[in-house]
C-alpha positions as CSV (number, residue, x, y, z in Angstrom):
1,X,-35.4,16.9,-9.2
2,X,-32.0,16.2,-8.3
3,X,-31.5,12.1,-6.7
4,X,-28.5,14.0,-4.7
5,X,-28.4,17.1,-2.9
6,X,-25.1,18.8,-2.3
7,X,-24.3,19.0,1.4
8,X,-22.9,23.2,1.5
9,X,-23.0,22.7,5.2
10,X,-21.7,20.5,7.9
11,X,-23.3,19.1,11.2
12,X,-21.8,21.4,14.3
13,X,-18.7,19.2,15.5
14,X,-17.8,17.8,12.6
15,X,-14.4,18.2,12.0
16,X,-12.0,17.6,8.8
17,X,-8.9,17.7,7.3
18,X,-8.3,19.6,4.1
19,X,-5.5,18.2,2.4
20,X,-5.4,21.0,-0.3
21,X,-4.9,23.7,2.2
22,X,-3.6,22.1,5.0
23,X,-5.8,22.6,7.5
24,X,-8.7,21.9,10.1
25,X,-12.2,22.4,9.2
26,X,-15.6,22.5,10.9
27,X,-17.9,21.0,8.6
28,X,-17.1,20.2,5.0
29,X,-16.0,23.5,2.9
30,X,-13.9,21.7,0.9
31,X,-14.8,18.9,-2.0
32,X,-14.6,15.2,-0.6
33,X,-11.6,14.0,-2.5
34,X,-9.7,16.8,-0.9
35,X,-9.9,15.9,3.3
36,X,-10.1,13.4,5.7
37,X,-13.3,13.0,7.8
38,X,-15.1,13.3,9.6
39,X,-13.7,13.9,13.1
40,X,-15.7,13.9,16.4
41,X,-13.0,16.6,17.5
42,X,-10.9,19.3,16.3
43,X,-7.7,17.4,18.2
44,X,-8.2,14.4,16.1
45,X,-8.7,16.3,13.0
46,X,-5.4,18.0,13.6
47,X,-3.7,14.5,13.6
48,X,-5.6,13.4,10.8
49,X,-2.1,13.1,8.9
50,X,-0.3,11.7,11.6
51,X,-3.3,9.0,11.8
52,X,-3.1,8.4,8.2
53,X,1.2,7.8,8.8
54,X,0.6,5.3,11.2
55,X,-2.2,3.3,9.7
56,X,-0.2,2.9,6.6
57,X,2.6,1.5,8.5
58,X,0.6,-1.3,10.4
59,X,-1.3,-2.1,6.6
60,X,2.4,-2.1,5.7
61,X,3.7,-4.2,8.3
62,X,0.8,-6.5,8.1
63,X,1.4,-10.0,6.7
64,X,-2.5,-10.8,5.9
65,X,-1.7,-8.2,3.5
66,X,1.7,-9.3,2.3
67,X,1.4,-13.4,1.5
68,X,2.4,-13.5,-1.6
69,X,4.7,-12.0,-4.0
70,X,3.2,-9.2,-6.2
71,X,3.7,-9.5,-9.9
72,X,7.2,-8.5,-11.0
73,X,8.5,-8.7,-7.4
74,X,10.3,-11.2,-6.5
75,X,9.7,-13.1,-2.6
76,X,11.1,-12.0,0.0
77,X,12.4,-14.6,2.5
């Protein structure tokens, strides 16, 4: 007996991003290390990339993230 069974189907209105082919799915047809998900729309699972752009700007931007220098970097005043 298997510990985990292999979701082959999604819940209706599930929606994700497939970054292998580029495109919008309704439950997950693709392998999990290949989308973004899940959505509660289609909409936001169109932007997924977008959403993705954005977040890593603010983590980016954020100085929680950025207090001190990283190995081999030197600070940046």
């Amino acid at each position: 007996m298997a510990l985990f069974k292999k979701r082959t189907a999604g819940k209706p209105g599930e929606w994700y991003y497939c970054l292998e082919h580029k495109k919008v799915e309704e439950g997950p047809d693709c392998p999990g290390k290949d989308r973004f998900g899940p959505y509660t729309s289609r909409t936001e699972a169109e932007h997924a990339m977008e959403t993705a752009r954005e977040r890593n700007l603010q983590w980016e931007n954020d100085p929680r993230w950025h207090d001190a220098a990283s190995p081999g970097r030197p600070d940046e005043d």
